[in-house]
ROVO-173659 format. One record per residue (C-alpha): z negated, x negated, y negated; residue in three letters. Coordinates in Angstrom, 1 decimal. Last residue first. Example, Ala and Ser with C-alpha at 12.3 -4.5 7.8 and 13.67 -1.06 7.14 Angstrom:
% residues 2
<pt c3="-7.1" c1="-13.7" c2="1.1" res="ser"/>
<pt c3="-7.8" c1="-12.3" c2="4.5" res="ala"/>
This chain:
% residues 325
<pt c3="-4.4" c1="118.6" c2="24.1" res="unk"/>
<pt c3="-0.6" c1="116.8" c2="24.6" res="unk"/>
<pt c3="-1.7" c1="113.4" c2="23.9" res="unk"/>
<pt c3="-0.5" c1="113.1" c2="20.0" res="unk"/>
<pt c3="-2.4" c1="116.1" c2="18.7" res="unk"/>
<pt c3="-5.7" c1="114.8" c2="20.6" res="unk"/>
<pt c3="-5.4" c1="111.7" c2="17.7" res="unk"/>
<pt c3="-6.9" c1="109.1" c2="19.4" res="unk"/>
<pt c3="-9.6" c1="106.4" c2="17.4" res="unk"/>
<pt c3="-10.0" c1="102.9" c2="17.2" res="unk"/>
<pt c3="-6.2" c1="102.3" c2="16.8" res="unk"/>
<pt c3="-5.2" c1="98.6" c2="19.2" res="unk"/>
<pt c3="-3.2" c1="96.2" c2="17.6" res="unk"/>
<pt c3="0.0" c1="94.3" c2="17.9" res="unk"/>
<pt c3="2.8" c1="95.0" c2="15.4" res="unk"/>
<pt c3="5.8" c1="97.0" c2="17.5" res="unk"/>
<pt c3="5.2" c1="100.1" c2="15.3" res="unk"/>
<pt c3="5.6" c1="98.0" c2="11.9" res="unk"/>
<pt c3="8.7" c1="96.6" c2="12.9" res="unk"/>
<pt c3="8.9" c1="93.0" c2="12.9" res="unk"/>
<pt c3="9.7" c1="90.9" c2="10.0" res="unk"/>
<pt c3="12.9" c1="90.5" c2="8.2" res="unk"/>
<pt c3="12.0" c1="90.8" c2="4.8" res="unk"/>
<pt c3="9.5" c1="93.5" c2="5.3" res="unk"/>
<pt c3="10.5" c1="96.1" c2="8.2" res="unk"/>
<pt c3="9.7" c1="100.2" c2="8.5" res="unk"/>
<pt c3="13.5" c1="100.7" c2="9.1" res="unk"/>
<pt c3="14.4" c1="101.4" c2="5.6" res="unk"/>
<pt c3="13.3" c1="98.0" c2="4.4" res="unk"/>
<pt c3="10.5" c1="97.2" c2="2.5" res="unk"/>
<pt c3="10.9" c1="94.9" c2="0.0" res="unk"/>
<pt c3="10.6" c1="91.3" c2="-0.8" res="unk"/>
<pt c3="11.8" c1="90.0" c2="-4.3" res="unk"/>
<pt c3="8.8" c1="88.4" c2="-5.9" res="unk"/>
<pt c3="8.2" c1="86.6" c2="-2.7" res="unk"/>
<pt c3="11.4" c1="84.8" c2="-3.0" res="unk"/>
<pt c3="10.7" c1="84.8" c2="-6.4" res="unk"/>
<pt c3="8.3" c1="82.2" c2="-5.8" res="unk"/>
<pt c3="9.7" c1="80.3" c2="-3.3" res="unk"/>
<pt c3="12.8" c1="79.8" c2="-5.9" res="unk"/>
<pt c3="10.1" c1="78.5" c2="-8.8" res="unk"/>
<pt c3="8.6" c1="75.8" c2="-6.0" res="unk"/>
<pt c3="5.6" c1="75.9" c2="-3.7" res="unk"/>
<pt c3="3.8" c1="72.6" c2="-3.8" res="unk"/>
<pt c3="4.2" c1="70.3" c2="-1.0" res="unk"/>
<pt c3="0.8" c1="69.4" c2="0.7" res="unk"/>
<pt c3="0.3" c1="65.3" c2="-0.1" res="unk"/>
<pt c3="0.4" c1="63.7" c2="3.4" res="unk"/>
<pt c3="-2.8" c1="62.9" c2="4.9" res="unk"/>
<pt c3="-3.4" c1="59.3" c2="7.5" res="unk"/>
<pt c3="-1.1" c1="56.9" c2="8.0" res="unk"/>
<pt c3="-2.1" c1="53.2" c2="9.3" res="unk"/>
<pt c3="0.6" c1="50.3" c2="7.7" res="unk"/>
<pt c3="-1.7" c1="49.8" c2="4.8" res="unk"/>
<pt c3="-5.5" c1="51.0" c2="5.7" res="unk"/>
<pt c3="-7.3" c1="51.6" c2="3.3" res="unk"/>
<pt c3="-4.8" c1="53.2" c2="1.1" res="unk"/>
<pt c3="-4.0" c1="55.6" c2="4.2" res="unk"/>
<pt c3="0.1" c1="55.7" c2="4.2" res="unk"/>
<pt c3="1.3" c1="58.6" c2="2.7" res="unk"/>
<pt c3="3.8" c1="60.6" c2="5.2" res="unk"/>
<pt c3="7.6" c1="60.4" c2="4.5" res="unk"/>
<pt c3="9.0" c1="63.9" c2="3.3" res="unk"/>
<pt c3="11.4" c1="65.8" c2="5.8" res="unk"/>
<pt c3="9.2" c1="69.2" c2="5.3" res="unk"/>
<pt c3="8.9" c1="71.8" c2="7.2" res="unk"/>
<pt c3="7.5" c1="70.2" c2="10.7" res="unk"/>
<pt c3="5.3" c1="68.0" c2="8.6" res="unk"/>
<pt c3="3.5" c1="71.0" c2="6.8" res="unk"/>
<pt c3="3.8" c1="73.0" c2="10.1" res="unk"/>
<pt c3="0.9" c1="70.4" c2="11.5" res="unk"/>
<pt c3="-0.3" c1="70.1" c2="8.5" res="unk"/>
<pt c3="-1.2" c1="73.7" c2="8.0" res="unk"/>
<pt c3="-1.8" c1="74.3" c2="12.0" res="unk"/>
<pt c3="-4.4" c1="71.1" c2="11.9" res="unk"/>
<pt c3="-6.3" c1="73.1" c2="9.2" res="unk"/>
<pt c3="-6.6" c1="76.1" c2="10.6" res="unk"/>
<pt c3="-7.8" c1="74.4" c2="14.1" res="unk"/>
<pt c3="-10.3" c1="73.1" c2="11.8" res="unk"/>
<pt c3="-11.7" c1="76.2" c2="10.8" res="unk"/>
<pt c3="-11.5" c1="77.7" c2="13.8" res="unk"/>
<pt c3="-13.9" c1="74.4" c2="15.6" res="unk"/>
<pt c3="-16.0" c1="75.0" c2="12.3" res="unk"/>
<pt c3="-16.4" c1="79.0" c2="13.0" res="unk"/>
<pt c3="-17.0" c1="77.9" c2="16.7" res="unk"/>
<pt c3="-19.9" c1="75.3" c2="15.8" res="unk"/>
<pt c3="-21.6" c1="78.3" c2="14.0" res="unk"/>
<pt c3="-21.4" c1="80.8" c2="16.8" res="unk"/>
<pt c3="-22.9" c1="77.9" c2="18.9" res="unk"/>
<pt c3="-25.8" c1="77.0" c2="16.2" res="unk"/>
<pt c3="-26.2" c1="81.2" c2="15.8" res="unk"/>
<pt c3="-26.5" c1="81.2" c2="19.8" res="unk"/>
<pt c3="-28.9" c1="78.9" c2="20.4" res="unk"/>
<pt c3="-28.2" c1="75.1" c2="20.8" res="unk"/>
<pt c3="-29.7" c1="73.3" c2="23.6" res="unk"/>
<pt c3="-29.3" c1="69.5" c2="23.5" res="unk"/>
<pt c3="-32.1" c1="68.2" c2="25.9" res="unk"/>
<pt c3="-29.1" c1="67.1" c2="28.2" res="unk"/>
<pt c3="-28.4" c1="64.5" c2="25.6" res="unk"/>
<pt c3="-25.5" c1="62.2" c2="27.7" res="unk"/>
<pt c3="-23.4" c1="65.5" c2="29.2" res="unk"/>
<pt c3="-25.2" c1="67.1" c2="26.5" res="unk"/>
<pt c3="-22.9" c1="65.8" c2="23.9" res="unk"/>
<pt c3="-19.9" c1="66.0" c2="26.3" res="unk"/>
<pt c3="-20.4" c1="69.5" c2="26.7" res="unk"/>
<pt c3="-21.1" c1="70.5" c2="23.3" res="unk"/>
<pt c3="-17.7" c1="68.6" c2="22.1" res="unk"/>
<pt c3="-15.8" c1="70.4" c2="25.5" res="unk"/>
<pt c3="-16.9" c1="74.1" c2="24.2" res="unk"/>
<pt c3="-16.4" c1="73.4" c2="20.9" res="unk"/>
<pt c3="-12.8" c1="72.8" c2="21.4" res="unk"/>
<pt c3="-11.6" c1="69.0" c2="21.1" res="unk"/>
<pt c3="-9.1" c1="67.2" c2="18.4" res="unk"/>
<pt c3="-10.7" c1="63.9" c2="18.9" res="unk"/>
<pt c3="-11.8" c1="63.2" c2="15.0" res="unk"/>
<pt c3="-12.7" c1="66.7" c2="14.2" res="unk"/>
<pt c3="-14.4" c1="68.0" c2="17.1" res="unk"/>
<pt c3="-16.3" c1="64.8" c2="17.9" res="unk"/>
<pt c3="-17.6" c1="65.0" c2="14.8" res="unk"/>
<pt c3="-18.2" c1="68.4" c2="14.6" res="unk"/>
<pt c3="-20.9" c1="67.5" c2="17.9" res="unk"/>
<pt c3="-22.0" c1="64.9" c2="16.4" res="unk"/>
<pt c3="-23.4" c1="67.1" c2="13.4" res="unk"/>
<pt c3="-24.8" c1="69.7" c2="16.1" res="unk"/>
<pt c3="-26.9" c1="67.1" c2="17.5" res="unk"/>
<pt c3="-28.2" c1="66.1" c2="14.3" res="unk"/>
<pt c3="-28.9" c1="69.6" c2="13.1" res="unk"/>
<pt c3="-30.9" c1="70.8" c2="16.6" res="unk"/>
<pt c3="-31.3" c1="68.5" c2="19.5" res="unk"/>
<pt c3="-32.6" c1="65.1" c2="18.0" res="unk"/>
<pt c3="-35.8" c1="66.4" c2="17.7" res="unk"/>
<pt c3="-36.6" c1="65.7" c2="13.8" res="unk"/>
<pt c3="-33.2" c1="64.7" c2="13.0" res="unk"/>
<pt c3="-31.1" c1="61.6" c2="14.0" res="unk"/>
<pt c3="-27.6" c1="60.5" c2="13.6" res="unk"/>
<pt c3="-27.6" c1="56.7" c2="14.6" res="unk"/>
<pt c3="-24.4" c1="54.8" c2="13.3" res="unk"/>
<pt c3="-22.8" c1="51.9" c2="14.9" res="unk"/>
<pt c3="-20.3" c1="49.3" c2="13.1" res="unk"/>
<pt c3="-17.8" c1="47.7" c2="14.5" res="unk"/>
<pt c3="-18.3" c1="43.4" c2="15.4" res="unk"/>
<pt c3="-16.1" c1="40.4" c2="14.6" res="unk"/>
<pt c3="-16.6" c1="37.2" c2="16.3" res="unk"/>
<pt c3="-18.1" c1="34.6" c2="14.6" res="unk"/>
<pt c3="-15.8" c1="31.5" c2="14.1" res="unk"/>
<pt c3="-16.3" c1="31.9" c2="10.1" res="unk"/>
<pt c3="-14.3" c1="33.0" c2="7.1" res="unk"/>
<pt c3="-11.7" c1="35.2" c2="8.8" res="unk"/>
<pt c3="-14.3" c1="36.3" c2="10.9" res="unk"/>
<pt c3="-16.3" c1="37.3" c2="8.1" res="unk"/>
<pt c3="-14.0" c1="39.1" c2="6.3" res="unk"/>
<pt c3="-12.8" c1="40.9" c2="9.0" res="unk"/>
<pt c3="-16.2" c1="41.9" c2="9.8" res="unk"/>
<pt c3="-16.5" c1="43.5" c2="6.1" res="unk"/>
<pt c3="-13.5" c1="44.9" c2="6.4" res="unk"/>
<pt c3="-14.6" c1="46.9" c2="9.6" res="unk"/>
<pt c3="-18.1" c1="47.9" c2="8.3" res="unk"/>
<pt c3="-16.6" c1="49.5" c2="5.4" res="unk"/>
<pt c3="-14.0" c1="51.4" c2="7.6" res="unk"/>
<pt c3="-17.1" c1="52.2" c2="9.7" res="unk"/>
<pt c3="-19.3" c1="53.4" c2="6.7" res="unk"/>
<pt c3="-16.9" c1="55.6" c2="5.8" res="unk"/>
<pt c3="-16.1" c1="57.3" c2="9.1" res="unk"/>
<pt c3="-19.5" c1="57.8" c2="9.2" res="unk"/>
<pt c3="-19.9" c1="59.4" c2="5.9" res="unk"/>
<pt c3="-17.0" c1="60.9" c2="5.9" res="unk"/>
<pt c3="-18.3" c1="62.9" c2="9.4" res="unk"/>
<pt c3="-21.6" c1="63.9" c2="7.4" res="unk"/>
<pt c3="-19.5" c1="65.4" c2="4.0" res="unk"/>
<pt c3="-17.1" c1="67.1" c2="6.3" res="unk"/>
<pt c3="-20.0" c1="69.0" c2="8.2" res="unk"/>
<pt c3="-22.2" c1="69.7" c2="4.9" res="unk"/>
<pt c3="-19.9" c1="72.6" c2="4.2" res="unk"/>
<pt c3="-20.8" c1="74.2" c2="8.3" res="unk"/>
<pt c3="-23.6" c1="72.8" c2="8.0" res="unk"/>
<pt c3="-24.6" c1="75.2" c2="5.1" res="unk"/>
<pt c3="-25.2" c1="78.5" c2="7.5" res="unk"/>
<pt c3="-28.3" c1="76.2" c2="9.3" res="unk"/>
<pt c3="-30.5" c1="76.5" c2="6.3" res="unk"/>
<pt c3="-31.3" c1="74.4" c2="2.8" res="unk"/>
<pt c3="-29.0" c1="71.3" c2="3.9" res="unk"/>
<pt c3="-29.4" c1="67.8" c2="3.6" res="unk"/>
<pt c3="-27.1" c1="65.1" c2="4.4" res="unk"/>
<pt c3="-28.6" c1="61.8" c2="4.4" res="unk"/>
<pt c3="-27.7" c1="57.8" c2="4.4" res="unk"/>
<pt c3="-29.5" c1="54.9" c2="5.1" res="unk"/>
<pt c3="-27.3" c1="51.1" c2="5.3" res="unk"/>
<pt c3="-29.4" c1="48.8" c2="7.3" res="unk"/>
<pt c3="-30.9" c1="45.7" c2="5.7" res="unk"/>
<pt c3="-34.1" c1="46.0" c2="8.0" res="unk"/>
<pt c3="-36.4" c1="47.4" c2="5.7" res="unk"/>
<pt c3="-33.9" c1="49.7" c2="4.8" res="unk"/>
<pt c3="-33.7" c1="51.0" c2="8.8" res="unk"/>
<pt c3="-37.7" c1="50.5" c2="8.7" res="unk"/>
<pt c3="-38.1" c1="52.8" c2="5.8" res="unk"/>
<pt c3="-36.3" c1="55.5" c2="7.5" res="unk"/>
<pt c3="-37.1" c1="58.8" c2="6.6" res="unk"/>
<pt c3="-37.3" c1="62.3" c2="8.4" res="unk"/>
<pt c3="-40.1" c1="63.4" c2="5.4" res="unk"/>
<pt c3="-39.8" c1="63.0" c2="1.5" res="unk"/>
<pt c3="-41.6" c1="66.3" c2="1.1" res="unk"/>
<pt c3="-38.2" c1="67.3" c2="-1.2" res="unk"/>
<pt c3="-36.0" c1="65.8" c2="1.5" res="unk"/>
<pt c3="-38.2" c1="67.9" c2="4.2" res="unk"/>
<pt c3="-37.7" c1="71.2" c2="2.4" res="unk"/>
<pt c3="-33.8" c1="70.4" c2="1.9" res="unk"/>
<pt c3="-33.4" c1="70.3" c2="5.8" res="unk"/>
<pt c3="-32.2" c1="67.3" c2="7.3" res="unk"/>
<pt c3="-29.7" c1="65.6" c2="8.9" res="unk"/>
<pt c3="-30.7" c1="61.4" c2="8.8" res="unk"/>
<pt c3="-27.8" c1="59.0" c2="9.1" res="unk"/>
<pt c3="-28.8" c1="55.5" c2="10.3" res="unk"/>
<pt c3="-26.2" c1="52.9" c2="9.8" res="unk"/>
<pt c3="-25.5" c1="49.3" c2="11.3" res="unk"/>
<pt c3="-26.7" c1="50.3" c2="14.6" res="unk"/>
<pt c3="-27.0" c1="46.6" c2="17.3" res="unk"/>
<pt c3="-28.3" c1="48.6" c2="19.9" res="unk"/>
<pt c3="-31.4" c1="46.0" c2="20.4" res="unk"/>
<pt c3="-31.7" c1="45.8" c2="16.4" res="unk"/>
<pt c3="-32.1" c1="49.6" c2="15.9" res="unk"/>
<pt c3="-34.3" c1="50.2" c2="19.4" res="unk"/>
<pt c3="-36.7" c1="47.4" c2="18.4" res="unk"/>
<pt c3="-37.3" c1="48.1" c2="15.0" res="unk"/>
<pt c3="-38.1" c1="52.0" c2="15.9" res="unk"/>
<pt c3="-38.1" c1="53.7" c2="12.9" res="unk"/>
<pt c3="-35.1" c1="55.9" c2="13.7" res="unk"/>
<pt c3="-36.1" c1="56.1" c2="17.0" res="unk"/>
<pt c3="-38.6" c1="58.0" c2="15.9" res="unk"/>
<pt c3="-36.3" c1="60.6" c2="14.1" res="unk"/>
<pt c3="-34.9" c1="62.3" c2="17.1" res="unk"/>
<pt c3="-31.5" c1="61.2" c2="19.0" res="unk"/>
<pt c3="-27.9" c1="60.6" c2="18.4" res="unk"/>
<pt c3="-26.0" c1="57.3" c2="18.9" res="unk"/>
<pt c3="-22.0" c1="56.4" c2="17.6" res="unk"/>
<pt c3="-20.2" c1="53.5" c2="18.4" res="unk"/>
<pt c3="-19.0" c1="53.7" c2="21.9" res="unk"/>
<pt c3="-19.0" c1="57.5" c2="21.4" res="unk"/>
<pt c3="-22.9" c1="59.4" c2="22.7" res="unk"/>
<pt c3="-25.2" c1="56.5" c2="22.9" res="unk"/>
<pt c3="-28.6" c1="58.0" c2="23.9" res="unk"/>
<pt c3="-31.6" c1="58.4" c2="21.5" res="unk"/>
<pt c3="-35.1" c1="58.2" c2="23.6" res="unk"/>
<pt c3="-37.8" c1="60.5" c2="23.2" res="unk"/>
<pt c3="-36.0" c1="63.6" c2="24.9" res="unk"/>
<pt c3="-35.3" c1="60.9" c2="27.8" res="unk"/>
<pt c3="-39.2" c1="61.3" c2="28.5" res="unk"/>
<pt c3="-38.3" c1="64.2" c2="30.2" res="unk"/>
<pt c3="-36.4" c1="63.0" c2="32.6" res="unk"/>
<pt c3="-32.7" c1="63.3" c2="32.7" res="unk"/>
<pt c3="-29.9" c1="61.2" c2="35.3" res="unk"/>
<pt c3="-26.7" c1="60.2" c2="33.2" res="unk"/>
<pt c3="-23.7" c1="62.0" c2="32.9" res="unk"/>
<pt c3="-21.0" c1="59.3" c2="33.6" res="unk"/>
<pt c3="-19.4" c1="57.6" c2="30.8" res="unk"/>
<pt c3="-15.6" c1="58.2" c2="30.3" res="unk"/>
<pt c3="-15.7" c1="56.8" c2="26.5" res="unk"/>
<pt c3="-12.8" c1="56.2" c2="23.7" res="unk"/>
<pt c3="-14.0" c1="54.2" c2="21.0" res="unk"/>
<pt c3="-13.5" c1="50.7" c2="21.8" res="unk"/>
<pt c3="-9.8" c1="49.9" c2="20.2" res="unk"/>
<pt c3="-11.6" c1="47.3" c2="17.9" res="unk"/>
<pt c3="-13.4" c1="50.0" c2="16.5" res="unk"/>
<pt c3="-12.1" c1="50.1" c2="12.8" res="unk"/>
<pt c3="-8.6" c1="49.9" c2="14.1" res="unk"/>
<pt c3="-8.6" c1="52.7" c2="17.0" res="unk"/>
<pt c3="-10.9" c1="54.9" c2="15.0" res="unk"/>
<pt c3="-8.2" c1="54.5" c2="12.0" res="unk"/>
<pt c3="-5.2" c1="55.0" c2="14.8" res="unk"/>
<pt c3="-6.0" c1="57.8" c2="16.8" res="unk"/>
<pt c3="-7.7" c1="60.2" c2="13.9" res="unk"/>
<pt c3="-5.7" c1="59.4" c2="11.0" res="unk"/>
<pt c3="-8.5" c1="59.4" c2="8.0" res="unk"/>
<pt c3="-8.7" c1="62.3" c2="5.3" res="unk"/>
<pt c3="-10.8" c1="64.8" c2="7.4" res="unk"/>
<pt c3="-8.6" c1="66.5" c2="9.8" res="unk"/>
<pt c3="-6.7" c1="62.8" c2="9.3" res="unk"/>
<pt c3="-3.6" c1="63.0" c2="11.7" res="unk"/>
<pt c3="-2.6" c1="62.8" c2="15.1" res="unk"/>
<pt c3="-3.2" c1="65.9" c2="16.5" res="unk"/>
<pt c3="-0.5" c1="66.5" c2="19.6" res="unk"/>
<pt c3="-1.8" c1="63.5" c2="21.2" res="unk"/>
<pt c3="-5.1" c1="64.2" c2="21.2" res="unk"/>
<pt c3="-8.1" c1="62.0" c2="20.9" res="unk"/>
<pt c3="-9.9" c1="61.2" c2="23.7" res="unk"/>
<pt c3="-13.2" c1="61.5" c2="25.0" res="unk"/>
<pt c3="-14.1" c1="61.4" c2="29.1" res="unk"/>
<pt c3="-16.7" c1="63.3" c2="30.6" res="unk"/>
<pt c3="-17.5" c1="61.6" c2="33.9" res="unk"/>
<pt c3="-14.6" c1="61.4" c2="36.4" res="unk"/>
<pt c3="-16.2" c1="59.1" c2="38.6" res="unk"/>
<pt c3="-18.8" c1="61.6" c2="40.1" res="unk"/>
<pt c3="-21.0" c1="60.5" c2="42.7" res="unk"/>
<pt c3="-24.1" c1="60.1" c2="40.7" res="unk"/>
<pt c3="-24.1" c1="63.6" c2="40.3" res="unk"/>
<pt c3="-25.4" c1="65.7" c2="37.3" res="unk"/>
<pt c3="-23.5" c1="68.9" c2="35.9" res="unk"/>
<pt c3="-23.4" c1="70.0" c2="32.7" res="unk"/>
<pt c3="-23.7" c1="73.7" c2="32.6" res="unk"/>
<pt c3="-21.1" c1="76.1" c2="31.4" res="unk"/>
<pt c3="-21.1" c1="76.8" c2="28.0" res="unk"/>
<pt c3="-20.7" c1="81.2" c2="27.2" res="unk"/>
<pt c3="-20.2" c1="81.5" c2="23.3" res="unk"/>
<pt c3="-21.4" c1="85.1" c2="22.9" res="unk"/>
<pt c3="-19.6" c1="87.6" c2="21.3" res="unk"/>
<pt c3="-20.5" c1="88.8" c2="17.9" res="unk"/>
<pt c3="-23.2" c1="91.5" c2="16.9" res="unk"/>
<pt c3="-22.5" c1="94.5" c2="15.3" res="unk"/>
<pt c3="-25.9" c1="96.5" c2="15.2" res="unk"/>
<pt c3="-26.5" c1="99.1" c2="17.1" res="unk"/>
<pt c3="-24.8" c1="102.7" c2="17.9" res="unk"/>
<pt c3="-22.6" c1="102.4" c2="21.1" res="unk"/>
<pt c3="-18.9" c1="101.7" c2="21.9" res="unk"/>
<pt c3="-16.3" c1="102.8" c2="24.4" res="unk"/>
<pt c3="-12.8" c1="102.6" c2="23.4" res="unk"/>
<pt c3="-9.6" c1="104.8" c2="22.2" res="unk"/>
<pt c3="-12.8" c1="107.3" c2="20.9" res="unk"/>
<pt c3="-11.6" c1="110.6" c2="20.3" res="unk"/>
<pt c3="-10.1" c1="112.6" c2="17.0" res="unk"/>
<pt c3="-9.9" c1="115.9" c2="16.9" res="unk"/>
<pt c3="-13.5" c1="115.9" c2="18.9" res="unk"/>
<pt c3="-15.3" c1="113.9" c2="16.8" res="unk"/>
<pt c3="-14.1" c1="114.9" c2="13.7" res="unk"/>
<pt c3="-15.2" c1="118.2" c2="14.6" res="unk"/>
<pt c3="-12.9" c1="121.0" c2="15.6" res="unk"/>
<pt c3="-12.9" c1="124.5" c2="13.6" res="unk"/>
């Protein structure tokens, strides 16, 4: 009598251990003064709507005065750097939390918002703080998590935030210019964490995925193209890659939410004349039934799809019956 193994061989070689996923493989950043290329940011053309209720191109384009695209250069790394917090988007900083409470830094840099990333431990012990920041009539916000695997919810809630406080930031500088001769000025925002490399880092990171339309691979890469003392480990970069699916999930609704539907978009209320989420359609009586109805077909087909022998997909196991042994 034959074994299960032996009826019924391996299609592919694999080995007793634990599942583990594949690794995200980042290539280096590499350092020349030479280069003129940099590691330029823009949004993309093919994504231009809110992935997180604002419309990407033209809301940063508005609330920045047109200056948030950047081409900077990798810069040169010491070790002190680490210390330092280095200007990632024209209006957005990230480094660790003593820059923060550094008067000098906040008022030389001109940041209108500090946004702390912490862990729910540290909230509780009242740590990664910014006293000076409040002190100093800047606007303090935090997103706190109890472990890494919450970023991932707590990514929308940090890049709101930000995008937030810019709008606010914006009409606030209109408001002033209109009323005085003094020119008008977008807001900054420092993300900081302990180190500046771990939460904080990977909060700019989503950032830059959501609002510029970017993989993972080219949002880690330009954030350690200006931080080279970014180093995620491979949970952070496994984590990052769920949020970059995520959000390519979310572009493919919309994006076949406008191609399906001959509706007009609903302009941002913030922003009158600037569009950023249309309403989802909701499924009607007829689509319903439609669905109700579907059958299989003689052929091996379901409403018209493709056969179920020509769907793509790879069996586990052979059966030796069906290869001639």
């Amino acid at each position: 009598m034959k074994t299960p193994e032996s009826s019924y061989p391996a299609a592919q070689s694999w080995s007793y251990r634990v599942p583990s996923p594949p690794r995200l493989n980042v290539p280096p950043t590499i350092f020349f003064k030479q280069s003129s290329a940099g590691m330029p940011v823009a949004p993309s053309k093919t994504h231009d709507f809110g992935s997180t209720g604002f419309s990407n191109t033209d809301f940063l384009s508005a609330v920045t005065y047109s200056d948030y695209i950047t081409g900077r250069e990798p810069q040169e790394w010491t070790y002190d750097h680490r210390w330092e917090a280095q200007r990632i988007l024209p209006f957005l900083y990230l480094g660790p939390v003593n820059v923060a409470r550094s008067r000098g830094f906040l008022k030389d840099n001109g940041i209108t918002m500090v946004l702390a990333v912490r862990d729910t431990k540290s909230a509780h012990a009242r740590l990664l703080g910014s006293k000076v920041a409040v002190e100093m009539g800047i606007a303090y916000a935090t997103v706190d998590t109890a472990g890494n695997q919450e970023l991932i919810a707590a990514f929308p809630r940090g890049i709101e935030i930000i995008n937030a406080h810019l709008s606010a930031m914006y009409h606030q500088s209109q408001r002033i210019s209109t009323d005085t001769t003094t020119p008008a000025s977008p807001g900054r925002v420092l993300v900081f964490c302990e180190s500046g490399n771990g939460r904080s880092a990977a909060m700019v990171v989503a950032y830059i995925m959501a609002m510029f339309s970017v993989d993972v691979v080219k949002a880690i890469l330009i954030v350690q193209s200006q931080r080279f003392a970014v180093a995620f480990d491979d949970d952070m970069k496994l984590l990052l890659q769920t949020y970059d699916s995520i959000l390519s999930a979310k572009r493919m609704v919309l994006l076949t939410d406008r191609q399906d539907s001959g509706a007009q978009i609903d302009p941002d209320p913030m922003f009158p004349g600037i569009y950023g989420w249309r309403k989802p359609f909701k499924r009607t009586l007829d689509d319903a039934e439609d669905d109700a109805n579907m059958d299989w077909g003689d052929d091996g087909e379901i409403s018209g799809g493709p056969p179920l022998e020509k769907r793509n997909g790879a069996a586990p196991f052979l059966d030796n019956a069906d290869h001639g042994r």
